[in-house]
PyMOL Python script that loads the backbone (N, CA, C, O; Angstrom):
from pymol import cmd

cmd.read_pdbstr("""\
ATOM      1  N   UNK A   1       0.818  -1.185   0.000  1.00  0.00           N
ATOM      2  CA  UNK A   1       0.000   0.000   0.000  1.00  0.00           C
ATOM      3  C   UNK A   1       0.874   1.266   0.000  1.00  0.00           C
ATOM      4  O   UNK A   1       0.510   2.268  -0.616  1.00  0.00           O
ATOM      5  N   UNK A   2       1.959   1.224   0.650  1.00  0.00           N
ATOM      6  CA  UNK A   2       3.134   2.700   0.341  1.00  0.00           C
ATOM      7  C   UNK A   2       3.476   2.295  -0.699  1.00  0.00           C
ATOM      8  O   UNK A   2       3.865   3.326  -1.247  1.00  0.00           O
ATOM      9  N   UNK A   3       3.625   1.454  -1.430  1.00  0.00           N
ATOM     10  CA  UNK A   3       4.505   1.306  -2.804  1.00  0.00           C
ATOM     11  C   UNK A   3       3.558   2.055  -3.720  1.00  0.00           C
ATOM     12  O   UNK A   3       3.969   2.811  -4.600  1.00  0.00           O
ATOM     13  N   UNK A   4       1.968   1.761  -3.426  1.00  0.00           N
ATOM     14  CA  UNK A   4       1.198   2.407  -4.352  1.00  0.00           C
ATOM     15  C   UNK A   4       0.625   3.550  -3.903  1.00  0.00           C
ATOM     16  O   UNK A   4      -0.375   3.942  -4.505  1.00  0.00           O
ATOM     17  N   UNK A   5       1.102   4.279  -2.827  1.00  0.00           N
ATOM     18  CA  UNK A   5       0.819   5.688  -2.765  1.00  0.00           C
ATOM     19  C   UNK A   5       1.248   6.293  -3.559  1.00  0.00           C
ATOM     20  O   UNK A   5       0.665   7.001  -4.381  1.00  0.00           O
ATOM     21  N   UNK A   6       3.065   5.968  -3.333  1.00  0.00           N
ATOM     22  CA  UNK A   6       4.245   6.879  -3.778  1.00  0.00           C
ATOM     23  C   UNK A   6       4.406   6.652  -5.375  1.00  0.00           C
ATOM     24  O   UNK A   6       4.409   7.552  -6.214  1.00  0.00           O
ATOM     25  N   UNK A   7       4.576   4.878  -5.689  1.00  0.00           N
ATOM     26  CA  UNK A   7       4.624   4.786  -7.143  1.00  0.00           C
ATOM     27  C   UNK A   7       3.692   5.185  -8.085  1.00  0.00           C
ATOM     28  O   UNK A   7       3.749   5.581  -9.249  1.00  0.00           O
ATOM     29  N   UNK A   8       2.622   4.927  -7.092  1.00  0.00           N
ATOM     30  CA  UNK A   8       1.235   4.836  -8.662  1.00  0.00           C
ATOM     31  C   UNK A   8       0.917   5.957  -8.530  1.00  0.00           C
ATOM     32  O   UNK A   8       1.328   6.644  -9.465  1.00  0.00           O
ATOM     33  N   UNK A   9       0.200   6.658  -7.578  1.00  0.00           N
ATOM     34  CA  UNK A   9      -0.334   7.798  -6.880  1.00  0.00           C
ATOM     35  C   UNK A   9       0.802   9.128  -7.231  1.00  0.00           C
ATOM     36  O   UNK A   9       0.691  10.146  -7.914  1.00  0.00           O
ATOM     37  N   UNK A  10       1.715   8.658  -6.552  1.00  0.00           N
ATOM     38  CA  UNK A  10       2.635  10.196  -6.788  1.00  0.00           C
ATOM     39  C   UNK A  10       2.871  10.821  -5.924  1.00  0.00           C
ATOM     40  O   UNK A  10       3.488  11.886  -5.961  1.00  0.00           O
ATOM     41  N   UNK A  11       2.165   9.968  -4.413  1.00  0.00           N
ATOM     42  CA  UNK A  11       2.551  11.233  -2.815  1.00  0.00           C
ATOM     43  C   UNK A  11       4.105  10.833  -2.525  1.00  0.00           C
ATOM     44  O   UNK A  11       4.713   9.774  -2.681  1.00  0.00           O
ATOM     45  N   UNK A  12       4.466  12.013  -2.076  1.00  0.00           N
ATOM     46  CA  UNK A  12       5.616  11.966  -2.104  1.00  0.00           C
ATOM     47  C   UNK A  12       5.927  11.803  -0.055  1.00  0.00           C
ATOM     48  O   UNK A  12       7.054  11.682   0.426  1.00  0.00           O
ATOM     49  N   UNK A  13       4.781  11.842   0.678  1.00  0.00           N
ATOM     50  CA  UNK A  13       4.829  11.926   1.932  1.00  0.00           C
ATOM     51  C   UNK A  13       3.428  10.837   2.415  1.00  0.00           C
ATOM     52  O   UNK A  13       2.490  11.035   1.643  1.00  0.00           O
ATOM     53  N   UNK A  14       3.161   9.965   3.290  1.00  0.00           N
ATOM     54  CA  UNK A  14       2.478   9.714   4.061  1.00  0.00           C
ATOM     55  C   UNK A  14       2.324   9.912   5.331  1.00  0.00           C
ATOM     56  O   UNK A  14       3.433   9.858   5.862  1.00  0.00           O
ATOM     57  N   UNK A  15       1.405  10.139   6.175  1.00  0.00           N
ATOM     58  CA  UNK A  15       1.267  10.416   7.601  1.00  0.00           C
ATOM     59  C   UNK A  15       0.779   9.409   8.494  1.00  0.00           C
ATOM     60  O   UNK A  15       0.513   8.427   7.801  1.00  0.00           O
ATOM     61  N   UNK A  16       0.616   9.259   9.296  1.00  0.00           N
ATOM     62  CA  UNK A  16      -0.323   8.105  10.511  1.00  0.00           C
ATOM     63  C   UNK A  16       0.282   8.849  11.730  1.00  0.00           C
ATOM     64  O   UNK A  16       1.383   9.289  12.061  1.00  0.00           O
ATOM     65  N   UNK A  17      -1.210   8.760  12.333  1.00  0.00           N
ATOM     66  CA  UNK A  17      -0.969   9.724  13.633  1.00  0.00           C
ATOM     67  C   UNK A  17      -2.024   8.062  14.782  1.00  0.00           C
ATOM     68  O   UNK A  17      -3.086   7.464  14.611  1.00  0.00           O
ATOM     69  N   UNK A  18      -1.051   8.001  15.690  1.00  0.00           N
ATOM     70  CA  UNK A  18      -1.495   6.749  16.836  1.00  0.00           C
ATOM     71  C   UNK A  18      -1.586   7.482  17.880  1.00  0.00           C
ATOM     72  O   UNK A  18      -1.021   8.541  18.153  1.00  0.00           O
ATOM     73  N   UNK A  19      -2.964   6.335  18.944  1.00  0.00           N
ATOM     74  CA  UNK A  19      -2.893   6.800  20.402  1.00  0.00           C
ATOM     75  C   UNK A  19      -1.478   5.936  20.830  1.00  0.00           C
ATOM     76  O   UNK A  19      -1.134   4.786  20.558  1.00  0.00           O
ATOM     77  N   UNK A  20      -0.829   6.996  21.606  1.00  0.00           N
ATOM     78  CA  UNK A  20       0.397   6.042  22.577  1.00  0.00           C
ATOM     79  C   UNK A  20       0.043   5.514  23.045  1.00  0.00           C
ATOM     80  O   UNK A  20       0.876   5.441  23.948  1.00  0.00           O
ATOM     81  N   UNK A  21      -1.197   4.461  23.467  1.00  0.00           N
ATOM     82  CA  UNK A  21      -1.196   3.421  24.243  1.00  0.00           C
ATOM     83  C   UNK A  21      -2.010   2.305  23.438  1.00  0.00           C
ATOM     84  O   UNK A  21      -2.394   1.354  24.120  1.00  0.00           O
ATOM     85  N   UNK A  22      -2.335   2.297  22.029  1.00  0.00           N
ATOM     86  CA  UNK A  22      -2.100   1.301  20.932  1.00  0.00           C
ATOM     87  C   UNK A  22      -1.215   0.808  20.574  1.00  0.00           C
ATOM     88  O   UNK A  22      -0.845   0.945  19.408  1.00  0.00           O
ATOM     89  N   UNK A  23      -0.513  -0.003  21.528  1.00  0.00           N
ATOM     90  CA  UNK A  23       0.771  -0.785  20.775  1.00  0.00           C
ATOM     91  C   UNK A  23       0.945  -1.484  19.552  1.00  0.00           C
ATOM     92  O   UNK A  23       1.975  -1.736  18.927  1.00  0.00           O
ATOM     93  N   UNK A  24      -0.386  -1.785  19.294  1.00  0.00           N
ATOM     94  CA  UNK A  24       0.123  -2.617  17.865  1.00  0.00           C
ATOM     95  C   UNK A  24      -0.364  -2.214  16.830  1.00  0.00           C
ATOM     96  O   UNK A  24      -0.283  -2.818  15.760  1.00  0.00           O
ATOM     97  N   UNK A  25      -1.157  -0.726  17.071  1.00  0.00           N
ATOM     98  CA  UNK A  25      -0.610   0.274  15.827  1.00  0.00           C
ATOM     99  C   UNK A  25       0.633   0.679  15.730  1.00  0.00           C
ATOM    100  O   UNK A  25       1.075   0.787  14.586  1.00  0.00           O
ATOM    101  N   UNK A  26       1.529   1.011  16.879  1.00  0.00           N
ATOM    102  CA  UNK A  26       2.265   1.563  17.018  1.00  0.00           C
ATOM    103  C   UNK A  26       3.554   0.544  16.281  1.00  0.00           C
ATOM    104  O   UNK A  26       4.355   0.918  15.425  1.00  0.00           O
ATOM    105  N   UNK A  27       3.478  -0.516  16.765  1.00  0.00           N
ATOM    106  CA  UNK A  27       4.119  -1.974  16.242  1.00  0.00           C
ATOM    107  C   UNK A  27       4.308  -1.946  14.408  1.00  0.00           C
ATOM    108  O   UNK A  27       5.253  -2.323  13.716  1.00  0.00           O
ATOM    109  N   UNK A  28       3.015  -1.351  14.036  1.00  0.00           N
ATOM    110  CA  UNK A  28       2.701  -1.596  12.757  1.00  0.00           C
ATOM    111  C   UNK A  28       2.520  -0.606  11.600  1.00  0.00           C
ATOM    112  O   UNK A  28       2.155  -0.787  10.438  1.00  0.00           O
ATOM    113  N   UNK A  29       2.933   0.637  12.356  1.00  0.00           N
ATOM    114  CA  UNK A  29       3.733   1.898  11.547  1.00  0.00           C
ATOM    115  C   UNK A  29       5.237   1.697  11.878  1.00  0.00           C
ATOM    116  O   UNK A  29       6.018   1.952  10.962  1.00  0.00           O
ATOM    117  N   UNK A  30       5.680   1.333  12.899  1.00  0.00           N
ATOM    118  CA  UNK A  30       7.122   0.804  12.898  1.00  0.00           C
ATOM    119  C   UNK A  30       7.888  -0.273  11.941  1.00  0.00           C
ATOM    120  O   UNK A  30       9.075  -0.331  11.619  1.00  0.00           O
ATOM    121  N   UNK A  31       6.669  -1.185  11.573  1.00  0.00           N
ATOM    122  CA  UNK A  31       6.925  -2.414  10.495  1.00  0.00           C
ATOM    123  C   UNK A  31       7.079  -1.403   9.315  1.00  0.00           C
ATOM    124  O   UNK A  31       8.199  -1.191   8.850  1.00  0.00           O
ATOM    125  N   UNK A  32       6.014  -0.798   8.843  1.00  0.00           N
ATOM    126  CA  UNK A  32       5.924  -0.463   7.818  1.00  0.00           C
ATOM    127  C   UNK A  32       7.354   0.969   7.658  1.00  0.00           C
ATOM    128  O   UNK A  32       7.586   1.314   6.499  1.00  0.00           O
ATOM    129  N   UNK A  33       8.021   1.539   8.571  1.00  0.00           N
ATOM    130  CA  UNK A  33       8.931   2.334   8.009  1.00  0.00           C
ATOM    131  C   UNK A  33       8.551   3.804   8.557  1.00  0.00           C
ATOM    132  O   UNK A  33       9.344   4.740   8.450  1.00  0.00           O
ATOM    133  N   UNK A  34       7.363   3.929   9.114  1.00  0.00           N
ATOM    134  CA  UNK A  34       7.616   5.170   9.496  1.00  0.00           C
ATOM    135  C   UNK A  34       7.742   5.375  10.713  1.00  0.00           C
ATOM    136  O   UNK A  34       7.546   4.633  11.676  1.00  0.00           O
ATOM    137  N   UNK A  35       8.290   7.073  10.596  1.00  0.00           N
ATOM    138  CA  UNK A  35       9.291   7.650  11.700  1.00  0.00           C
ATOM    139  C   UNK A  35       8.433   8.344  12.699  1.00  0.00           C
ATOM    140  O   UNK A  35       7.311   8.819  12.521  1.00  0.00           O
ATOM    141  N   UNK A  36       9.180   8.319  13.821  1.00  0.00           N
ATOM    142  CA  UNK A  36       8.160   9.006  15.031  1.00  0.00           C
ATOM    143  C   UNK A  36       8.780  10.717  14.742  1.00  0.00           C
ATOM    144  O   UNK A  36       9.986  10.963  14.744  1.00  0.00           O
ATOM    145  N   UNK A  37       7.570  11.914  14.475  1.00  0.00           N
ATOM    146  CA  UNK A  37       7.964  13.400  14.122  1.00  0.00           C
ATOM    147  C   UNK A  37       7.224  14.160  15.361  1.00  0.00           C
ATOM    148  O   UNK A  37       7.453  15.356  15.543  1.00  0.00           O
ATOM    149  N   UNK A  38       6.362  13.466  16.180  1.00  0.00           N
ATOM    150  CA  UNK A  38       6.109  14.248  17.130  1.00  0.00           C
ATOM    151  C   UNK A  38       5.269  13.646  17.810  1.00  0.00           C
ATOM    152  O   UNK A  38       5.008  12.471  17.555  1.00  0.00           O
ATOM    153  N   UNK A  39       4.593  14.392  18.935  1.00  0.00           N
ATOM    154  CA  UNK A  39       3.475  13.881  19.901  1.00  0.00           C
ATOM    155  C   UNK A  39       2.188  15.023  20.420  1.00  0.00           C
ATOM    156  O   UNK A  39       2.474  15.839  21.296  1.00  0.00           O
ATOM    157  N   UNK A  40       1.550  15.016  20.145  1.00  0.00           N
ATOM    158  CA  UNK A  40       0.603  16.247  20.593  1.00  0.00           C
ATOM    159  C   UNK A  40      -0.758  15.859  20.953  1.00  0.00           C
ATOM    160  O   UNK A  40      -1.679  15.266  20.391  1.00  0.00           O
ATOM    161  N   UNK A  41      -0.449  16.707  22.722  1.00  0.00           N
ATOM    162  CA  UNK A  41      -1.300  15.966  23.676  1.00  0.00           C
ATOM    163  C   UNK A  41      -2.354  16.645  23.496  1.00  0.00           C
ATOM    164  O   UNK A  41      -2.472  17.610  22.740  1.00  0.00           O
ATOM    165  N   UNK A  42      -3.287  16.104  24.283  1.00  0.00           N
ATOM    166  CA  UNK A  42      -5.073  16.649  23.968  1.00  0.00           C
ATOM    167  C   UNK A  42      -5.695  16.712  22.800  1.00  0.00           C
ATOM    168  O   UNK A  42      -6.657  17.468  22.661  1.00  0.00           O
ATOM    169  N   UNK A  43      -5.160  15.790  21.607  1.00  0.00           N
ATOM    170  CA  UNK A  43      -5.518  15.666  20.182  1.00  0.00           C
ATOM    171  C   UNK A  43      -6.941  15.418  20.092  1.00  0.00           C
ATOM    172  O   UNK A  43      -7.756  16.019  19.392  1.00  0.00           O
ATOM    173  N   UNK A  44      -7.087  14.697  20.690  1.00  0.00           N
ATOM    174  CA  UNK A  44      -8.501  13.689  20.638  1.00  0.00           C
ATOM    175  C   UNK A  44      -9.875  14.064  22.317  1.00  0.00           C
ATOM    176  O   UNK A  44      -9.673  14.465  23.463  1.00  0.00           O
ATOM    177  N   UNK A  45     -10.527  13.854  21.928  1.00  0.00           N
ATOM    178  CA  UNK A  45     -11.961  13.810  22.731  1.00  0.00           C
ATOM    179  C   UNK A  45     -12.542  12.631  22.791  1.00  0.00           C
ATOM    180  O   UNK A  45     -13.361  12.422  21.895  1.00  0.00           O
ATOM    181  N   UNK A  46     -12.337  11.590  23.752  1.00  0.00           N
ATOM    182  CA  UNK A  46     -12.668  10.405  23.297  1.00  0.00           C
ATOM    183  C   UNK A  46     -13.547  10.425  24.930  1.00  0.00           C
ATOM    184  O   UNK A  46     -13.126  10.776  26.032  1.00  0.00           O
ATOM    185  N   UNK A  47     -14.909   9.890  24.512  1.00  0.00           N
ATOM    186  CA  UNK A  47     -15.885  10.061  26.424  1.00  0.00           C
ATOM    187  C   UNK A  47     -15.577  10.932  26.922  1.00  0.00           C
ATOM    188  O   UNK A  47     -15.580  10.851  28.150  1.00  0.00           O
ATOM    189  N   UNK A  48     -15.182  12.118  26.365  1.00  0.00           N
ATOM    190  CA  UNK A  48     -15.216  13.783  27.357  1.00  0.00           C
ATOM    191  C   UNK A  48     -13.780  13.625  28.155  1.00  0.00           C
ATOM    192  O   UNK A  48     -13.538  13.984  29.307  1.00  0.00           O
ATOM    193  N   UNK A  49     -13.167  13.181  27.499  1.00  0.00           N
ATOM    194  CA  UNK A  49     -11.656  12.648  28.115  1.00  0.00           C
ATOM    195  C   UNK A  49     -10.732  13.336  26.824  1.00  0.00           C
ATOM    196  O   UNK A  49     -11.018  13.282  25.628  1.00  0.00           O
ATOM    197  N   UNK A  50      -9.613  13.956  27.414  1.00  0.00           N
ATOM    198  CA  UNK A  50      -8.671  14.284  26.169  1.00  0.00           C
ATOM    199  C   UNK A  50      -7.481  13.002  25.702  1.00  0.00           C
ATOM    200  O   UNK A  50      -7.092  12.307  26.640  1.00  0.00           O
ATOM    201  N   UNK A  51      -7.135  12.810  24.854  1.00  0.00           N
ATOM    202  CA  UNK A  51      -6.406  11.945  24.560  1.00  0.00           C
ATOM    203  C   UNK A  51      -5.094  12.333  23.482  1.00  0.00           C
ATOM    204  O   UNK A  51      -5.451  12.902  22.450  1.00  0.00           O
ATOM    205  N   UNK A  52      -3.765  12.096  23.623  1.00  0.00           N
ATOM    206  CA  UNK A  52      -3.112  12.331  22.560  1.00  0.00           C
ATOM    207  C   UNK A  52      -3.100  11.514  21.606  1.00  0.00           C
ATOM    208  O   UNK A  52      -3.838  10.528  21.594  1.00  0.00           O
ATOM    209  N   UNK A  53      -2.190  11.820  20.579  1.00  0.00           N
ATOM    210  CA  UNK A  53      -1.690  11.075  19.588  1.00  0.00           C
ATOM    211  C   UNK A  53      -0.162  11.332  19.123  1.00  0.00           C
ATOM    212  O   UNK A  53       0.452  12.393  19.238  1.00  0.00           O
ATOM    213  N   UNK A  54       0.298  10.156  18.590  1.00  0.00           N
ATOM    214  CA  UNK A  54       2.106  10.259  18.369  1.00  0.00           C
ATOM    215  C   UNK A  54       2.202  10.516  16.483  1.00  0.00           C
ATOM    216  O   UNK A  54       1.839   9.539  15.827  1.00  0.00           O
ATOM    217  N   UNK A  55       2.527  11.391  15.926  1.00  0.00           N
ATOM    218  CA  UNK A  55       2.573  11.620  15.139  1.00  0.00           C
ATOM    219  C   UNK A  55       3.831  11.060  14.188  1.00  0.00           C
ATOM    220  O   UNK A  55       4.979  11.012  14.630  1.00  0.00           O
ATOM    221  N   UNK A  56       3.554  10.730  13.113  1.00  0.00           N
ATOM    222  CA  UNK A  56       4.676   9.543  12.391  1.00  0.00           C
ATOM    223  C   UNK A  56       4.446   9.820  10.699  1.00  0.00           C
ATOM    224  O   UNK A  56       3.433  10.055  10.040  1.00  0.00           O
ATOM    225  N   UNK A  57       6.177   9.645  10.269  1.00  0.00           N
ATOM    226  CA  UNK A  57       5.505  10.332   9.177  1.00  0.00           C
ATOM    227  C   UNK A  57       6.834   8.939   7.871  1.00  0.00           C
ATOM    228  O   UNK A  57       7.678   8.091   8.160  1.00  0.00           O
ATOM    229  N   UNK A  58       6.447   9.303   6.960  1.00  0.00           N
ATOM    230  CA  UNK A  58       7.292   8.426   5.843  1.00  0.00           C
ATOM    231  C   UNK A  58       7.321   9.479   4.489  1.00  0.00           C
ATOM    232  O   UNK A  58       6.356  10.191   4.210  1.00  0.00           O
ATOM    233  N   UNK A  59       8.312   9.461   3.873  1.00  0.00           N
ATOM    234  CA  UNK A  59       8.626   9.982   2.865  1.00  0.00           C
ATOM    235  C   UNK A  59       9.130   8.951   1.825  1.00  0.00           C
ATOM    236  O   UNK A  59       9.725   7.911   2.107  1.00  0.00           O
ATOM    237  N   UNK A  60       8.646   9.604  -0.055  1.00  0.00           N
ATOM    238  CA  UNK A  60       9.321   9.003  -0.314  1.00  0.00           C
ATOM    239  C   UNK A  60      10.679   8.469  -0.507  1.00  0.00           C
ATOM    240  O   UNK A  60      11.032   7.379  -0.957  1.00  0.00           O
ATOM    241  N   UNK A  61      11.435   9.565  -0.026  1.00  0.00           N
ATOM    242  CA  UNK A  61      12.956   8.893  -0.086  1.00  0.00           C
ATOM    243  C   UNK A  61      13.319   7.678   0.994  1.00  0.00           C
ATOM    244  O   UNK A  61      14.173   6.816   0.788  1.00  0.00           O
ATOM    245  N   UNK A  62      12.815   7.745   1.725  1.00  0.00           N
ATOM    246  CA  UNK A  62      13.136   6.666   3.094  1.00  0.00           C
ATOM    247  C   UNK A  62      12.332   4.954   1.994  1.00  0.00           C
ATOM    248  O   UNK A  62      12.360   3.902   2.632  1.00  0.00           O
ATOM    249  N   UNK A  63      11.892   4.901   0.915  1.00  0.00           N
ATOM    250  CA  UNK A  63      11.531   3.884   0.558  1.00  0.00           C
ATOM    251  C   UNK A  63      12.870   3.452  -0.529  1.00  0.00           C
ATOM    252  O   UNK A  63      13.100   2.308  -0.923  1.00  0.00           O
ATOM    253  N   UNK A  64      13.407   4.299  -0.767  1.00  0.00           N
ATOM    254  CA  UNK A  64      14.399   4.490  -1.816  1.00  0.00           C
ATOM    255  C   UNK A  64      15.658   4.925  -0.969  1.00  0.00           C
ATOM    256  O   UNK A  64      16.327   5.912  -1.273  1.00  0.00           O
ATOM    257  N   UNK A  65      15.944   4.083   0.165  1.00  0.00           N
ATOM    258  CA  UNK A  65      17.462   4.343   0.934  1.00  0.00           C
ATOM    259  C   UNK A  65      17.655   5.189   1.102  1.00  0.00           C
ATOM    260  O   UNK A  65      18.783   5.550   0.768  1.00  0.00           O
ATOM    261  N   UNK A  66      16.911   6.014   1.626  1.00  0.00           N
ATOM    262  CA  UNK A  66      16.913   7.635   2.823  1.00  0.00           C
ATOM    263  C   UNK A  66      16.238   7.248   4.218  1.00  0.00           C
ATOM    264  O   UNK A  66      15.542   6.279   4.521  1.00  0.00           O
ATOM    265  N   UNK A  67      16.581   8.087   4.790  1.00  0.00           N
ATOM    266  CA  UNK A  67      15.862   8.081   6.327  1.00  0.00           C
ATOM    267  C   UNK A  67      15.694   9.916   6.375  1.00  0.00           C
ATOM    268  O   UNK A  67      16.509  10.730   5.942  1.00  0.00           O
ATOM    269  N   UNK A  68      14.772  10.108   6.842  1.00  0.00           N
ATOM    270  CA  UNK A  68      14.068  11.690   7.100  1.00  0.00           C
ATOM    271  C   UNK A  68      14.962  12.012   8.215  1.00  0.00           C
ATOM    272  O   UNK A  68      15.636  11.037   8.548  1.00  0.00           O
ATOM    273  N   UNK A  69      15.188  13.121   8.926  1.00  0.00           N
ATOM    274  CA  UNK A  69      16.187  13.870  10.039  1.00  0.00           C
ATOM    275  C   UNK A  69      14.705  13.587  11.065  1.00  0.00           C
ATOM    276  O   UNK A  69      13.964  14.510  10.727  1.00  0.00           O
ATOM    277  N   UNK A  70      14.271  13.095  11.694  1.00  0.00           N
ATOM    278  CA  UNK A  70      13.496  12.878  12.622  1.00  0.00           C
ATOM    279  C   UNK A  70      13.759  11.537  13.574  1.00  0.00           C
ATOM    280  O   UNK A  70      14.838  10.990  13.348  1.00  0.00           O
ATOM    281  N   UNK A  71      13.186  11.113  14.290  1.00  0.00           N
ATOM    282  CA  UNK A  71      13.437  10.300  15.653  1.00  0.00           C
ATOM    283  C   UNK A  71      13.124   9.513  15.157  1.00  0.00           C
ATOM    284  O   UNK A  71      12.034   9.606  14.591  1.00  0.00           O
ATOM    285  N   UNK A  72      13.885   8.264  15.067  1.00  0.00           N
ATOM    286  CA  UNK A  72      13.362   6.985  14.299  1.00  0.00           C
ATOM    287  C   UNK A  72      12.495   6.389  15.998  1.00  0.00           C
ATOM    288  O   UNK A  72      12.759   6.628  17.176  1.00  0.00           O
ATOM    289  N   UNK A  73      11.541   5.648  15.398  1.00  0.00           N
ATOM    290  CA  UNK A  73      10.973   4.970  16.237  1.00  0.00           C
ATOM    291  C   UNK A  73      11.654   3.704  17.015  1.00  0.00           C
ATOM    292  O   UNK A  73      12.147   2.890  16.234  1.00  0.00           O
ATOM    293  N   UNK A  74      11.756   3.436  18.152  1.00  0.00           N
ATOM    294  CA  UNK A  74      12.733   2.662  18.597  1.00  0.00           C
ATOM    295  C   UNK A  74      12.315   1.334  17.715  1.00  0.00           C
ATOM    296  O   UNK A  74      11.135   1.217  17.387  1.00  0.00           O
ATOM    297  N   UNK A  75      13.308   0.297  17.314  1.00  0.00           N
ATOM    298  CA  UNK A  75      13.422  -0.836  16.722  1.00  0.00           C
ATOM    299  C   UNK A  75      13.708  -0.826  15.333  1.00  0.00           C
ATOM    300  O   UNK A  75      14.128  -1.806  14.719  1.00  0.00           O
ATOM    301  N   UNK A  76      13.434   0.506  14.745  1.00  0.00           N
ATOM    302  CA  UNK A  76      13.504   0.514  13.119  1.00  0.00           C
ATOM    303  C   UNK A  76      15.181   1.513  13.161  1.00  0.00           C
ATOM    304  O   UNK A  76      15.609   2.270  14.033  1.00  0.00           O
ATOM    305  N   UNK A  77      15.897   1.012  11.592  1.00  0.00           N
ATOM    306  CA  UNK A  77      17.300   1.206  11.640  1.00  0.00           C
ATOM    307  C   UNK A  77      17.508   2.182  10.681  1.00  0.00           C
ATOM    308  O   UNK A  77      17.294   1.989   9.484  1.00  0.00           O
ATOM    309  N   UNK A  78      17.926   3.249  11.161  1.00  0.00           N
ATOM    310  CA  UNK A  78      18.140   4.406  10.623  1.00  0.00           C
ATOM    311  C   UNK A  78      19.256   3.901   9.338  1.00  0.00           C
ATOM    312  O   UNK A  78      19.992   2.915   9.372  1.00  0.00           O
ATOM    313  N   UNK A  79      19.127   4.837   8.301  1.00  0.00           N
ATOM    314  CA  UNK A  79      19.808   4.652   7.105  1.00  0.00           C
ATOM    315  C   UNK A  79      20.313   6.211   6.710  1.00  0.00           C
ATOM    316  O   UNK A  79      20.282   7.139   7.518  1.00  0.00           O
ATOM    317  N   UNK A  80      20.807   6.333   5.257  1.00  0.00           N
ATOM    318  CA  UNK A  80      21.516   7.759   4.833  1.00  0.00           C
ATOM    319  C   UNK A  80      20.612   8.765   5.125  1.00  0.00           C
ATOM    320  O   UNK A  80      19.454   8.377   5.279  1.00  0.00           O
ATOM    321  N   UNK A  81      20.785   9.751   5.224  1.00  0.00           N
ATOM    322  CA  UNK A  81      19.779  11.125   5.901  1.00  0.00           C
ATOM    323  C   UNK A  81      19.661  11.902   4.536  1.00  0.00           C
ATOM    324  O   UNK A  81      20.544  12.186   3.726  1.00  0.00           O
ATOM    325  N   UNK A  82      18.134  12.195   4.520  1.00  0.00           N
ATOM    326  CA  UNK A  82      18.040  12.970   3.479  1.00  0.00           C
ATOM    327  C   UNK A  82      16.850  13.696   4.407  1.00  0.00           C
ATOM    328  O   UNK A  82      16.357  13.291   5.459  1.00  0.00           O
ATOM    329  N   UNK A  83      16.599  14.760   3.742  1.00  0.00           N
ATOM    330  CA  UNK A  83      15.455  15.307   3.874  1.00  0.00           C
ATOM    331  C   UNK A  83      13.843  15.279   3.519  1.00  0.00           C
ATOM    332  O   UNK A  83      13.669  14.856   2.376  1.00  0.00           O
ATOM    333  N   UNK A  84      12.872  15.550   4.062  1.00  0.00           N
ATOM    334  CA  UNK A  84      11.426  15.033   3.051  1.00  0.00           C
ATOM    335  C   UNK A  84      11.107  15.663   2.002  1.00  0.00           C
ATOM    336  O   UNK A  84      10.135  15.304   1.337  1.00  0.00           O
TER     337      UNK A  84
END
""", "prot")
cmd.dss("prot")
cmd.show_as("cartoon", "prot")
cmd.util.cbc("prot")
cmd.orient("prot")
């Protein structure tokens, strides 16, 4: 599904934004390659409760042997630095 954003489609960026306490979303934007770019609390209204979200992002160069200047998510292995 990133192969056919970036190849077929033409985005040159994808986003996914997780609650920090979904681990296996969190597990599964880490599989897939993208990078942790931020966190911003009180995102969400979930039962009159505020909730954040961890913001994560992929470019296309990081599919094509780049890594973005942002915080790789722990477990995934940083590669050459390019920019998005």
């Amino acid at each position: 599904m990133i192969a056919h954003g970036f190849d077929d489609i033409g985005l040159h960026r994808l986003e996914a934004n997780v609650q920090p306490a979904n681990h296996a979303s969190i597990a599964l934007v880490q599989r897939l390659g993208f990078r942790k770019e931020g966190f911003s609390p009180k995102y969400l209204r979930i039962g009159g409760a505020s909730g954040a979200i961890m913001n994560a992002g992929h470019c296309r160069q990081m599919i094509h042997g780049f890594d973005v200047q942002h915080e790789v998510i722990p477990g995934s292995i940083p590669k050459r630095r390019a920019s998005c």
